[in-house]
Structures are given as structure tokens and as C-alpha cells.
N, C-alpha and C positions, 0 to 999 in steps of 0.2 A: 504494500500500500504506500504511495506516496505520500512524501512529509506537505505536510500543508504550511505554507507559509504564512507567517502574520502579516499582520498591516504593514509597520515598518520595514518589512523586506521587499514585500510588495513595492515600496511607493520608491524605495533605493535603488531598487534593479530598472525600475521605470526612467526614474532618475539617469541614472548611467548607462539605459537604453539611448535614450532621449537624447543626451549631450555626448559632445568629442573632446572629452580633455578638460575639461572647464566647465563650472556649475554657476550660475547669478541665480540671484532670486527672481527674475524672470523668469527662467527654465523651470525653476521649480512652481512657480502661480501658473507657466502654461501646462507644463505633462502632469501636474498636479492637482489640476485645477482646483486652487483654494485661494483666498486671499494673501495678498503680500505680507499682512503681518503674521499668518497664519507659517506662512512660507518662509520669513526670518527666522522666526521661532524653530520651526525646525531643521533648518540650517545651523541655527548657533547652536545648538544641541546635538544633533550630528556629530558638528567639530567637539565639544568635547567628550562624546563619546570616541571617537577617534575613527571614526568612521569614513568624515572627511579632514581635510583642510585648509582654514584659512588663509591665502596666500596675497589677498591683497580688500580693502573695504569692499562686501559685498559679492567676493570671489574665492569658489574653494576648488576642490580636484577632491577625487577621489583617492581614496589610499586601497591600494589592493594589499590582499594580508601577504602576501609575500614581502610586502614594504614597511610591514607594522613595526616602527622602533626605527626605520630610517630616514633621511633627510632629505633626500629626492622621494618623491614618488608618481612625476610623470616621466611618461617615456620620451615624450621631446619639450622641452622647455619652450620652443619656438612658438607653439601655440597661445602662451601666454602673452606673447609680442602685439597682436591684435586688441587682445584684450587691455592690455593695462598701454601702449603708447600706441593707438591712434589719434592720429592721424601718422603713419610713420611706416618702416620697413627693414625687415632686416637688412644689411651692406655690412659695409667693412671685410674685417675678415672674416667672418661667416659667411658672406656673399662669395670671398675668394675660395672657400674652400669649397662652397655648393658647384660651384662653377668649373673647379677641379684648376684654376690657376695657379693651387701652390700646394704640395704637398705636406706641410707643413698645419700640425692640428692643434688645435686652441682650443681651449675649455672654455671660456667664458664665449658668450653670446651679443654682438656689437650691432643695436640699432638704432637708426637715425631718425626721430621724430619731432613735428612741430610742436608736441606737446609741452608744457611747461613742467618741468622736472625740477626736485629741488637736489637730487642727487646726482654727478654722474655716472657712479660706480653703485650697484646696490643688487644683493643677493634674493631671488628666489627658487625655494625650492634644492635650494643646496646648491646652487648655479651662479655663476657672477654672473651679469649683465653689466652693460659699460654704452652708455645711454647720452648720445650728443644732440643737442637742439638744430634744428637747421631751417632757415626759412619756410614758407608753405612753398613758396615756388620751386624750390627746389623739390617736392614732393611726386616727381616723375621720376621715369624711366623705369621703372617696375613689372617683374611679372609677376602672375597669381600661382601658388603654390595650396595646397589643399594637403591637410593634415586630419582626416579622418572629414568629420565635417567643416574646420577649420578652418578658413580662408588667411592666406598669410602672404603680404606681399615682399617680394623681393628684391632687392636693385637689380638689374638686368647686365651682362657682363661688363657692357660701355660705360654703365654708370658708377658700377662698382671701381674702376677703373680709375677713372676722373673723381669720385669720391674720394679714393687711397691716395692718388696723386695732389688734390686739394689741400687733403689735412695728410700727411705720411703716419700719426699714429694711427689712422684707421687701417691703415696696409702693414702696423708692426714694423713701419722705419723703411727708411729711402731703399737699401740693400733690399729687403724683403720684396718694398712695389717696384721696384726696379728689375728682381726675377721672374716676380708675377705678369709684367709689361712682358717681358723677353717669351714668356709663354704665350699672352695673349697672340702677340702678334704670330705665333707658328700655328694659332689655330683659328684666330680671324683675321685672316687674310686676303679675305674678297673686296673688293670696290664698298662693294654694296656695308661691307664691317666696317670699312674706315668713315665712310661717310654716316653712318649712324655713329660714331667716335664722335665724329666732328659736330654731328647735329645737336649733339648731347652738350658737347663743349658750347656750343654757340647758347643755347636755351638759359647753362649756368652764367652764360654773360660775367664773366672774371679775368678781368685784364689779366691778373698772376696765372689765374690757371692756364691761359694759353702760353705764357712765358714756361713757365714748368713742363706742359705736354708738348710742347715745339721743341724745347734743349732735349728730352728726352727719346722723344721720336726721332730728332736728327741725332745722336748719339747712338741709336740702337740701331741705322740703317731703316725705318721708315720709309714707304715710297717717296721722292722728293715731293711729290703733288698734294701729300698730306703737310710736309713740312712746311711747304710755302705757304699752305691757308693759314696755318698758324701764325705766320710773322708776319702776313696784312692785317690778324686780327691784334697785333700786339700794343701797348697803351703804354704812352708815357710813364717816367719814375721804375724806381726798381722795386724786385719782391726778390724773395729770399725760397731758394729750394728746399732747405734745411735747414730749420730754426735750431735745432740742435748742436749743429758741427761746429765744433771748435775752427778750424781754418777754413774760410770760403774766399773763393775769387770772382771778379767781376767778368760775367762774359756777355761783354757790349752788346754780341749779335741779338741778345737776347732781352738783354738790360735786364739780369738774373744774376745774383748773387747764388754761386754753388760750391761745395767741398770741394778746397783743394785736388781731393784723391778723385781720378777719374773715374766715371763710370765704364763699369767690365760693360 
């Protein structure tokens, strides 16, 4: 004879039928249909029964019992991305590694959102997250990625690209976006890649960033016809490649201050 389930297990399996990764109290007032305060209530109780997770105001996860007693207990942290900074997307170097640009693998999770953050560094779920503010307008070049029912957007290879090259800690330092360049370019290397490069560069409208992707694209062998757009697009005054390096020199063609030590 099967076991009969009570209520609460009932309305938990519905629950995590219901949702992909992540609980509000929405979810729970719609596949429950009760009231909101009805639907806090038993949220907050939930969590300390240990059933769920608090992970942010009015946001929990599930704890499967294989996880009871641990500090993760979702299977991709990215889902939470949607959730807690929209308007925003994952980039940086979690963009670089989806994209397969860099072999090279990171634990924390780096996303770029308009939303107003008082931290830039800040932990969920046993995960760092590393969290940069960036205009709205810059909130293109994205693709949509799907994490169960999850909708999660992504910088797209070009943007990721010109993101890393803009700020270099988003690429882990000039050496790193500068490996990650040497790949892109062996695997988008159609007309049609560079001119989405370019269109993306034009949209960010930044006089430094075409300084930075022109020295680097002509240093790396670049078609010359990519190079040239960049140095019609180039703007009075200087900017700095690497705010970091201790020795930089001045290269006029460029009116770009960059490290001494050449680029391999």
C-alpha cells in the first residue's frame, strides 16, 4: 500500500515541481494558491525547518537532503543572476569560460548589472559573486541561456570581449585578455565576427576602448581593415591600457599609454 502523503509534502513537491532553482513568494501564492501572507508564512517556516533556504529578501532554493548540513545547495549559482541583479548578465570571466576563450577556471561568478549594489564582492550560497555596475546602455549584446526554466542572459563572445578589454579585471589582467583575444581571433575569424566586434565597439561609444582594441588588434596581426576602423574612431587625450603596471610607455599611434613589456 502506498504511503500517503500529508499536506506539507504535498504543497513542497508542488512547490519544487513548479519552480527551476529558485522559490518567491509568488510561486508559492500561484502553484499554491493561497494568499501572500499565507505564502510568507510558510516560507519562513520552511526555512527554519531547513527544508528551504533563505538566500536573499523574499528568495529561497531548495535544499535537497543530500545537501543537509552544506553551504551550497544549488546546482548552478547562475540562476540566481536573474533573480537578484536585473537588469544585468553574466560577462566577465564566466562569459570567457562559457565561450571556451580561456581554459582557465574561476570559482566565483562575475556579473554586470544596472542595478544599484551596495557590495561588489558578496557571497551566495557558498559562491562569490563579484558584481560591477554598468550603464543601462551598455545592457546589450546578450544571449539567452535557459537553466531548467530559468532565463539567464549572457554577454555574447564580442561583448565579453570588449567588456575584458574595457575594465582588464573583468578578463583577470591584460596577460589573461590578451590570451583570451589570441583565441578569439583563431575562432572568429569571418568578416561577418569582426564587424559584429566593431558594431559592439561603436554602440559602447568609448574613445579608450577603441584606443585599447586598435593597439591590441594591431599587435596581435588583426586584418589591417579592422585596424584602420579603429584609428578613424580614435579621440583626443590619452587612456591608459593598464592601470596596474608599474612601467608604461607612450604609443603616439595610438595616444595609449601601455606596459613597457611587449605584448606576446
Amino acid at each position: 500500500m502506498a504511503e500517503r502523503l500529508s499536506t506539507r509534502q504535498k504543497r513542497l513537491a508542488a512547490l519544487f515541481r513548479g519552480t527551476s532553482g529558485t522559490i518567491r513568494i509568488a510561486d508559492a501564492m500561484h502553484i499554491l494558491e493561497i494568499e501572500r501572507q499565507h505564502a510568507s508564512r510558510l516560507l519562513a517556516g520552511w526555512h527554519k525547518q531547513g527544508v528551504i533556504r533563505r538566500v536573499a529578501h523574499g528568495l529561497y532554493v531548495p535544499i535537497q537532503p543530500s545537501a543537509m548540513g552544506q553551504t551550497q545547495v544549488l546546482e548552478d549559482p547562475w540562476v540566481l543572476v536573474p533573480e537578484l541583479y536585473t537588469p544585468g548578465y553574466v560577462g566577465g570571466w564566466s562569459a570567457l569560460e562559457y565561450w571556451e576563450l580561456t581554459e582557465q577556471l574561476f570559482r566565483s561568478v562575475c556579473v554586470l548589472t544596472h542595478k544599484r549594489i551596495t557590495h561588489v564582492k558578496t557571497v551566495h550560497q557558498g559562491v562569490e559573486f563579484f558584481i560591477k555596475r554598468i550603464p543601462e546602455k551598455h545592457l546589450f549584446g546578450t544571449k539567452t541561456l535557459w537553466k531548467g526554466n530559468t532565463k539567464i542572459q549572457i554577454s555574447d563572445p564580442f561583448k565579453t570581449i570588449l567588456d575584458c578589454i574595457d575594465d582588464l579585471y573583468l578578463g583577470a589582467g591584460l596577460q589573461h585578455v590578451t590570451d583570451c583575444l589570441i583565441e578569439f581571433k583563431k575562432v572568429f575569424d569571418k568578416p561577418s565576427d569582426l564587424d559584429a566586434l566593431l558594431g559592439h565597439a561603436i554602440q559602447i561609444n568609448n574613445g579608450a576602448l577603441f584606443k585599447k582594441l586598435g593597439y591590441l588588434a594591431e599587435q596581435l596581426e588583426f586584418k589591417p581593415s579592422f585596424v584602420d576602423q579603429c584609428r578613424k574612431r580614435l579621440t583626443s587625450g590619452y587612456a591608459t591600457l593598464d592601470k596596474n603596471a608599474k612601467d608604461s610607455r607612450l604609443v603616439t599611434r595610438w595616444n595609449l599609454w601601455v606596459p613597457g613589456a611587449k605584448i606576446k
